[in-house]
FIBA-183667 format. One line per 4 residues: number of its first residue (from 1); their letters; for each residue z, y, x of N, C-alpha, C. Coordinates in steps of 0.1 Angstrom, whole numbers, plus 5000, padded with zeros to 4 digits. Each point is the difference from the previous one (the first is absolute). Layout:
N
NUM = a = Z Y X Z Y X Z Y X | ...
***
This chain:
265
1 = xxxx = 5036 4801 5029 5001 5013 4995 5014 5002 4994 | 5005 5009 5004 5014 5005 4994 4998 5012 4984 | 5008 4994 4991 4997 5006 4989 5014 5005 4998 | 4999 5019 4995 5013 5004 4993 4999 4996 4991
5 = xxxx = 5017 4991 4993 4997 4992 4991 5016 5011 4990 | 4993 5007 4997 5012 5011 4997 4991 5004 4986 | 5011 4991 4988 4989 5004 4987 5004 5018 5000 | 5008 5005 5001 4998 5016 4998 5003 5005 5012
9 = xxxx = 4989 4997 5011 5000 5013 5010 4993 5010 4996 | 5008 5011 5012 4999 5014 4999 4984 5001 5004 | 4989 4992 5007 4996 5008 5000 4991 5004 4990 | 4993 5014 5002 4994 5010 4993 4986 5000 5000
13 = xxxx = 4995 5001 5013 4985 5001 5000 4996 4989 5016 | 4989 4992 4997 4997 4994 5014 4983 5005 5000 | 4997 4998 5020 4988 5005 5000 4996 4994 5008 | 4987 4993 5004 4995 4994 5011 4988 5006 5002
17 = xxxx = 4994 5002 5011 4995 5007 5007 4989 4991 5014 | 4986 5008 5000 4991 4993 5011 4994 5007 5002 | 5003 5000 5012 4993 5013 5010 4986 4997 5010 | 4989 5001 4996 4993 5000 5009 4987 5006 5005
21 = xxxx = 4992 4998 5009 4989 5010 5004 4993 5000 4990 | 4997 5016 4999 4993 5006 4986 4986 4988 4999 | 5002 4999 4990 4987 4991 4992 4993 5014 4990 | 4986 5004 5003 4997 5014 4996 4991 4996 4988
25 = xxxx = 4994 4985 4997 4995 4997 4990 5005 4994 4989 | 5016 5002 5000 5011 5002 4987 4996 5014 4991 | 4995 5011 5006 4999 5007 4985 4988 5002 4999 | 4991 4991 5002 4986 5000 4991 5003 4983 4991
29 = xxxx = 5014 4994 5005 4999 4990 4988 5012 5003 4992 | 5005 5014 4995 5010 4999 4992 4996 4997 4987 | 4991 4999 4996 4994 5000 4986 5003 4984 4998 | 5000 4992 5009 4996 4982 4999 5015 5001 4999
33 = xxxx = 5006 5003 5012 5020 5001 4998 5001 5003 4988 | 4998 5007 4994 5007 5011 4988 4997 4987 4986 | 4986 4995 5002 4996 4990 4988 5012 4987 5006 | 5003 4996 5009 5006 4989 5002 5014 5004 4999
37 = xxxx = 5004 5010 5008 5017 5004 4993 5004 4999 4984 | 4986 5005 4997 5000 5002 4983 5002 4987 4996 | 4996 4991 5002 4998 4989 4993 5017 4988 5002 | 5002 5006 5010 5011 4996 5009 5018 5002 4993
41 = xxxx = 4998 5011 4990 5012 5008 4993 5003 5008 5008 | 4994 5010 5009 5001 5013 5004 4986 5014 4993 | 5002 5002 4989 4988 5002 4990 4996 5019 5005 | 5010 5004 5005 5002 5015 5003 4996 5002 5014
45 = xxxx = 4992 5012 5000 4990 5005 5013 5008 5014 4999 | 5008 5004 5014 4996 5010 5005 4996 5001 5015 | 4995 5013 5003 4996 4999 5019 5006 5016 5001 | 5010 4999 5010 5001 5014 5007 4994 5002 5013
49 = xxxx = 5002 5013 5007 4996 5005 5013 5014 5004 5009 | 5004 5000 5009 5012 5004 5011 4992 5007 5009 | 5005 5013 5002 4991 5005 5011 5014 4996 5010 | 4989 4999 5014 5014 4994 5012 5000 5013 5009
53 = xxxx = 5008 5004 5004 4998 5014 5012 5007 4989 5019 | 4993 5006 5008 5003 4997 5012 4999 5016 5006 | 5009 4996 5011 4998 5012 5012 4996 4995 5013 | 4991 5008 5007 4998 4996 5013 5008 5006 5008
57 = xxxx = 5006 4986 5009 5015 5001 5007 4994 5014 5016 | 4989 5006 4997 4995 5006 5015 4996 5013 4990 | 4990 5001 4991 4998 5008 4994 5007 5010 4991 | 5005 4990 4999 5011 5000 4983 4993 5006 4987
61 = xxxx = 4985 4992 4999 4995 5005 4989 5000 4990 4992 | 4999 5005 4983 5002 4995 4995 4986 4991 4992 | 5004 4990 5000 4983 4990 4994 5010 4994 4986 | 4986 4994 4988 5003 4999 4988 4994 4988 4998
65 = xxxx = 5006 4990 4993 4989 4989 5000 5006 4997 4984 | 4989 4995 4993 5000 4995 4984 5003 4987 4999 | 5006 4993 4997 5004 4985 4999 4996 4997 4982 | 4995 4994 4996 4997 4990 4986 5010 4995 4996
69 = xxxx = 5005 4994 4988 5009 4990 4996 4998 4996 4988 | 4994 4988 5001 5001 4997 4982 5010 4990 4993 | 5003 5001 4989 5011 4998 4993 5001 4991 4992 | 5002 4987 4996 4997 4993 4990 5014 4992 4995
73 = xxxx = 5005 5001 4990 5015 5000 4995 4997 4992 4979 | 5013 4991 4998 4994 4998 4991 5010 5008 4988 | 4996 4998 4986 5004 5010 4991 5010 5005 5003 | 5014 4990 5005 5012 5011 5000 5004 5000 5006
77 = xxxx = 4990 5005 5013 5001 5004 5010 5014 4996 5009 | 5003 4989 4999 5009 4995 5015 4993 4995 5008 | 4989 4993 5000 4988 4993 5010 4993 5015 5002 | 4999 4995 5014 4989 5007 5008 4995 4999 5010
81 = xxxx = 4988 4998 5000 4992 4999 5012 4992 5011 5008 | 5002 5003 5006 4997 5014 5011 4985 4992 5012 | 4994 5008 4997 4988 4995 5011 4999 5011 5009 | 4994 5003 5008 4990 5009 5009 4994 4996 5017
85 = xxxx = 4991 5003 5004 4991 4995 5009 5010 4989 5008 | 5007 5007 5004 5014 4992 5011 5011 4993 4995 | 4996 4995 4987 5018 4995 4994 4997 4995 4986 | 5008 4989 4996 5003 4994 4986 5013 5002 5002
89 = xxxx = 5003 5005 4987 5014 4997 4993 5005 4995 4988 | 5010 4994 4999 5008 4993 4987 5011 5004 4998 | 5005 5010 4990 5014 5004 4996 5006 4996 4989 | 5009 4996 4993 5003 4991 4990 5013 5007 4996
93 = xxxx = 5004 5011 4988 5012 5004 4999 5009 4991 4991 | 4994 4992 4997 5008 4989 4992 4998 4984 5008 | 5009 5000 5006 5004 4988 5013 5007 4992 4995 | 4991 4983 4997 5009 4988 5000 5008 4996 5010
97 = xxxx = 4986 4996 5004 4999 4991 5012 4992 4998 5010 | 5004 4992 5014 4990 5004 5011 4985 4987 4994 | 5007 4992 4992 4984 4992 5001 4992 5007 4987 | 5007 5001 4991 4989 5010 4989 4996 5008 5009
101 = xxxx = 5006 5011 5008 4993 5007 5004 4990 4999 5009 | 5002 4990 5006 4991 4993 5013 4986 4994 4995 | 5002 4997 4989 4986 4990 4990 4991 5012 4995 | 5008 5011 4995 4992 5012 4996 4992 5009 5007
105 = xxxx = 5010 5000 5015 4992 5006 5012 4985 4991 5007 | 5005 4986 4999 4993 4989 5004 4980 5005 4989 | 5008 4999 4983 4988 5003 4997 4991 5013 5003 | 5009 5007 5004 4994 5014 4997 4988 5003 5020
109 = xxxx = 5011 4991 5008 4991 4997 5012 4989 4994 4995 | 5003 4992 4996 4984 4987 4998 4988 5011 4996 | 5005 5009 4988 4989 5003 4992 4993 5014 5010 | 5011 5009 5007 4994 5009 5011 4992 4992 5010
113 = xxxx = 5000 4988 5006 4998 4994 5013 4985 4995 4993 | 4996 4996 4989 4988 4998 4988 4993 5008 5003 | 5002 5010 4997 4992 5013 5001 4997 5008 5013 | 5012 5005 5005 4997 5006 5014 5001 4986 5009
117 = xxxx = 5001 4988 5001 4995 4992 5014 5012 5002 5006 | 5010 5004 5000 5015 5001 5007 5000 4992 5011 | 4997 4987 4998 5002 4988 5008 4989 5003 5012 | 4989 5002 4999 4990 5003 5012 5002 5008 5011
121 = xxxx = 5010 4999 5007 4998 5008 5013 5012 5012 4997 | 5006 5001 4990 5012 5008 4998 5014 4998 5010 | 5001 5017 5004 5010 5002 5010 5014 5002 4996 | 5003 4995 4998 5016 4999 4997 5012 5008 5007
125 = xxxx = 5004 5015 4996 5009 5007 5011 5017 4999 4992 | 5001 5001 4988 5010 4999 4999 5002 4993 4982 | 5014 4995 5002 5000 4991 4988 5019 5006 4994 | 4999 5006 4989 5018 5002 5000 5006 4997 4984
129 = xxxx = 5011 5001 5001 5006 4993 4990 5010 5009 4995 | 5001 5006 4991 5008 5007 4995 5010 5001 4987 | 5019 5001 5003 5001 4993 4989 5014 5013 4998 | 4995 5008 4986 5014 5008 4997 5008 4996 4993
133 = xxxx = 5014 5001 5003 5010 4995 4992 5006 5010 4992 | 5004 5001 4984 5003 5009 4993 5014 4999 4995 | 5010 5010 5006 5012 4993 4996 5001 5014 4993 | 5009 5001 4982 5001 5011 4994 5012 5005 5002
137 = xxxx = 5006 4996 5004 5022 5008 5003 5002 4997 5010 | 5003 5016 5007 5009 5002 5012 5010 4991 5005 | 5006 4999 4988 5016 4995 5002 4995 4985 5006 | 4991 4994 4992 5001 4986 5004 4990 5001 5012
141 = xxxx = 4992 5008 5006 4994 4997 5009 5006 4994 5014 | 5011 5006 4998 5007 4994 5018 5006 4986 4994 | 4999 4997 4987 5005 4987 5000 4992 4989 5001 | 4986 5005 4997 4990 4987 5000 4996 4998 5016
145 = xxxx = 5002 5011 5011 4995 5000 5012 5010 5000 5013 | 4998 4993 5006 5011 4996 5012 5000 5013 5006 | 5016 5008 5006 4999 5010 5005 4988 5003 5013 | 4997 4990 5009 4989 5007 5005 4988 5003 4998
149 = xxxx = 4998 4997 4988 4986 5006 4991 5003 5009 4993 | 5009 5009 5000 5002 5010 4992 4993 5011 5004 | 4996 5003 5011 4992 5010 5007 5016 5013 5005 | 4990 5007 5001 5007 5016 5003 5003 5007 4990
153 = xxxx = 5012 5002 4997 5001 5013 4986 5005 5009 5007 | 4990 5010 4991 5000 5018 5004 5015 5001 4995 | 5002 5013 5006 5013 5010 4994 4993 5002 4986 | 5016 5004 4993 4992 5001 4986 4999 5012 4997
157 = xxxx = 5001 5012 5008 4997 5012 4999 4981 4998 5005 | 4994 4994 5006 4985 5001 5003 4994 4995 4983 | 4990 5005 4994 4994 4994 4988 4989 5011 5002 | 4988 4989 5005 4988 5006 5004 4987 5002 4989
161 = xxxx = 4996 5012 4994 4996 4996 4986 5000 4990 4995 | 5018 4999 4996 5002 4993 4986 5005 4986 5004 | 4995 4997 5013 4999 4984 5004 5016 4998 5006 | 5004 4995 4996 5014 4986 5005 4990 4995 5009
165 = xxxx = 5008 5001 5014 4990 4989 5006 5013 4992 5013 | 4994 4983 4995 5002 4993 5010 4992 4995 5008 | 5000 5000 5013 4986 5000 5009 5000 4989 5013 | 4998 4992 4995 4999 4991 5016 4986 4991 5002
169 = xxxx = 4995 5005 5006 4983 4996 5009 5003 4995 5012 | 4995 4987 4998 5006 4995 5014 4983 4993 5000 | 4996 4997 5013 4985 4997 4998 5000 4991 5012 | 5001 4987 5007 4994 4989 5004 4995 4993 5002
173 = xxxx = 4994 4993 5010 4991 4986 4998 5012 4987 5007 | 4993 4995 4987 5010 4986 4995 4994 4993 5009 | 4991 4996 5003 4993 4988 5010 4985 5011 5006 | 4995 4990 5009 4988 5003 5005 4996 4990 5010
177 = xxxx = 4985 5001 4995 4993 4990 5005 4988 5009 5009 | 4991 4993 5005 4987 5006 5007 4990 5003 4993 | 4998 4997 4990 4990 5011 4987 5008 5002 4986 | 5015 4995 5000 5004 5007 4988 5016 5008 5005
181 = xxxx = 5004 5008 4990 5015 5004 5000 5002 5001 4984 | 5016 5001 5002 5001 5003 4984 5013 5009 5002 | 5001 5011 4991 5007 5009 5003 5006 5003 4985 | 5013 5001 5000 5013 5007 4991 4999 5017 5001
185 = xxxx = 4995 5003 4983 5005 5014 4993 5008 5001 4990 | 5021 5004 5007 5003 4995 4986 5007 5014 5000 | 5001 5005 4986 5003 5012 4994 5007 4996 4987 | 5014 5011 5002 5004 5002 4995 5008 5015 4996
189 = xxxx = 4992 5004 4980 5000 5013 5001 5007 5000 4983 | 4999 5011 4996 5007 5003 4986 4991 5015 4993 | 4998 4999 4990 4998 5013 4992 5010 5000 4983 | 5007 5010 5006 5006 5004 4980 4995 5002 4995
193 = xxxx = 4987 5001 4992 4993 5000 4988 4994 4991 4993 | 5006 4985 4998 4996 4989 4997 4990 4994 5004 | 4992 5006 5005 4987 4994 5005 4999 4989 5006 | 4989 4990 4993 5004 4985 5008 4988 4998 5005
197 = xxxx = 4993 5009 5007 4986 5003 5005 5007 4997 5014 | 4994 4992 5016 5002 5005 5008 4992 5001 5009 | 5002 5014 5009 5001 5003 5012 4983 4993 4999 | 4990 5011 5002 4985 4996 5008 4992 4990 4992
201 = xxxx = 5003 5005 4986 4994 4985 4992 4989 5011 4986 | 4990 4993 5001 4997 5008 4989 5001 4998 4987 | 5001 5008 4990 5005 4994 4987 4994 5010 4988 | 4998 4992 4990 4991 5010 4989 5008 5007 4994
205 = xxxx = 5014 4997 4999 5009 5004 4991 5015 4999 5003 | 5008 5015 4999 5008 4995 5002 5011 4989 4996 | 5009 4993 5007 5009 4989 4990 5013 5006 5005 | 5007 5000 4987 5014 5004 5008 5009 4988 4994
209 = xxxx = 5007 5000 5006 5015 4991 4995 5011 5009 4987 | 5002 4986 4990 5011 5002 4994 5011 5000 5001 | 5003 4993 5011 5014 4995 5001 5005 5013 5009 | 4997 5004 5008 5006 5008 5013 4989 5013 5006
213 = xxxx = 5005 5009 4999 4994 5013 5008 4995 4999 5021 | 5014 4994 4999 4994 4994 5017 4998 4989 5003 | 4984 4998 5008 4993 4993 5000 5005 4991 5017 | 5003 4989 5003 4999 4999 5017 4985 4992 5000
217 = xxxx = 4995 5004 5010 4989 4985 5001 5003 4993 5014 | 5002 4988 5003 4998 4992 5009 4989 4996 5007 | 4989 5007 5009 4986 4993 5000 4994 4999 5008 | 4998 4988 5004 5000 4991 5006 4985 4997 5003
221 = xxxx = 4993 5006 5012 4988 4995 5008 4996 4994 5010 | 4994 4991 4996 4993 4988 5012 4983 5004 5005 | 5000 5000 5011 4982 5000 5000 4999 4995 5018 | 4988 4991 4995 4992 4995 5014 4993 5009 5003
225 = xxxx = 4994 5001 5015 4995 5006 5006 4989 4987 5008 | 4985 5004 5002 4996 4992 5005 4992 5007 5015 | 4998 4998 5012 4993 5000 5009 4986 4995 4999 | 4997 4989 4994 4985 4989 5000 5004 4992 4987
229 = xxxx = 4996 5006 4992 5001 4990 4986 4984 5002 4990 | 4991 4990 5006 4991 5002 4992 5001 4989 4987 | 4998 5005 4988 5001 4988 4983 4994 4992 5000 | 5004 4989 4999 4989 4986 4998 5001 4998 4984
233 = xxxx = 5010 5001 4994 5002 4995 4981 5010 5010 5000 | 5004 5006 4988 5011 5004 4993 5017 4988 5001 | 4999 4993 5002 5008 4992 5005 5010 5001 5009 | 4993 5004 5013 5004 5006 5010 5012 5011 4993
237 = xxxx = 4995 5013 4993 5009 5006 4999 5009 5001 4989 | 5000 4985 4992 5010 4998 4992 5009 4991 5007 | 4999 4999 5006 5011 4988 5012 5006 5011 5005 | 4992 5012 5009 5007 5011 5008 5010 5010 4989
241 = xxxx = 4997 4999 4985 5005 5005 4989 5012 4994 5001 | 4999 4982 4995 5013 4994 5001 5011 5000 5011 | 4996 5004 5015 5008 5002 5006 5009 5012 4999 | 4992 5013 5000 5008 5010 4996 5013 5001 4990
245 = xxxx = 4997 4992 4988 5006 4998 4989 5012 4991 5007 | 4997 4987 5004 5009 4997 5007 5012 5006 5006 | 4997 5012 5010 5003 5007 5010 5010 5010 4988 | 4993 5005 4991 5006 5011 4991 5011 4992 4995
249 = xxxx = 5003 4986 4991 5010 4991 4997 5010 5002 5011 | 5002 4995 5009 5008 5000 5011 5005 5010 5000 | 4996 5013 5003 4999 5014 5001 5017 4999 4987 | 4990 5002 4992 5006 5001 4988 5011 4995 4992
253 = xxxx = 5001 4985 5004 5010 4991 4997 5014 5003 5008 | 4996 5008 5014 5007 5000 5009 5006 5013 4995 | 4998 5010 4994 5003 5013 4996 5009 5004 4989 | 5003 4985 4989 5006 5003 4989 5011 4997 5001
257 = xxxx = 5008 5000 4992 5014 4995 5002 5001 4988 4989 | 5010 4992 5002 5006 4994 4985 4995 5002 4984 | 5007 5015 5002 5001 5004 4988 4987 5003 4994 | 4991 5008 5015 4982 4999 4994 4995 4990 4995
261 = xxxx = 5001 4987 5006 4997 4986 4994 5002 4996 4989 | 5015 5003 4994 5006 5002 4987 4993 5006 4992 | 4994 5014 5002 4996 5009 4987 4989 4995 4999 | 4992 4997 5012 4986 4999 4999 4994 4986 4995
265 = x = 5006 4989 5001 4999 4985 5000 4994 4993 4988
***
């Protein structure tokens, strides 16, 4: 396992992610979850609803579907764990490290896989890794990043409500095998209003930065894809965890400059 060994990296928020066929008797046991998260140091319960809209590509009518989500986060609220029929999630806005973080995810599988049975016959479709980097000043941003990661800068006449934006999505698969791939989403964007929130993440509150009004994030997504991956242990997808992580180091290490090394070290 490759560890960023960078006592002050940038990044901001990490999220790992497991995607699989709806398990439909997860919300008749959120009450057992909710007592075990509790006990766990995630003590706070919420659950929302997402309505999802589709169109029919022949009809073009419009259908509505209700999606669940429940919520379990602890007092100050940088842990969070996200459930719903198809998916566990772990977000962490205060990021050591990949093995703290890995031991925490580790427990928090054990104690869902307790309860809903995870391990029995569970279909495994996707597994991702997600890692934003929070850099607070413009100026220094092109210095911590090798010019071909800088992405695309707009004219500075474009400012699209409000947003500075740097934008480069570039999206690949890094390897592929016969029931797995793993695929690169890396993004790179900016907002002037200090906001050190980013881009598709949910958050109770906003956080802004002191030091700087423009915000860049660097961020940086890994995710497997599986063809035939049925779960035998939680194991299984803490190995597929560490590879990603791996994969994101390289990524990343390969992206900074000198001088990134320097500030962040």
């Amino acid at each position: 396992m490759r560890e960023i060994v960078l006592k002050n990296n940038p990044i901001n928020t990490c999220i790992i992610q497991v995607s699989f066929s709806p398990i439909l008797i997860i919300e008749n046991n959120i009450s057992n979850l909710q007592d075990a998260f509790r006990k766990s140091g995630f003590p706070s319960f919420k659950n929302i609803k997402e309505t999802i809209y589709s169109i029919d590509s022949k009809t073009q009518d419009t259908a509505t579907n209700e999606n669940k989500k429940w919520l379990f986060h602890s007092l100050d609220e940088q842990e969070l764990i996200i459930i719903d029929k198809s998916q566990i999630t772990f977000q962490v806005s205060k990021y050591t490290n990949f093995v703290n973080f890995l031991e925490k995810f580790k427990n928090i599988l054990d104690l869902f896989s307790d309860i809903i049975d995870f391990t029995n016959g569970t279909s495994i479709y996707r597994i991702g890794l997600r890692y934003a980097n929070c850099i607070e000043n413009v100026d220094d941003f092109k210095k911590y990043f090798k010019k071909n990661y800088h992405g695309i800068t707009l004219p500075s006449s474009i400012n699209i409500k409000g947003e500075t934006l740097i934008n480069s999505n570039i999206s690949c698969v890094l390897n592929e095998e016969f029931e797995k791939k793993t695929n690169l989403l890396l993004k790179v964007y900016q907002n002037n209003r200090g906001v050190m929130i980013p881009m598709n993440v949910l958050a109770f509150k906003e956080r802004k930065s002191e030091k700087s009004k423009l915000i860049t994030f660097f961020d940086l997504d890994l995710s497997m894809t599986f063809n035939n991956f049925v779960l035998k242990n939680t194991t299984e997808i803490l190995d597929f965890s560490t590879e990603l992580n791996d994969r994101s180091a390289e990524i990343f290490f390969d992206s900074i400059t000198a001088e990134g090394k320097d500030a962040w070290k």
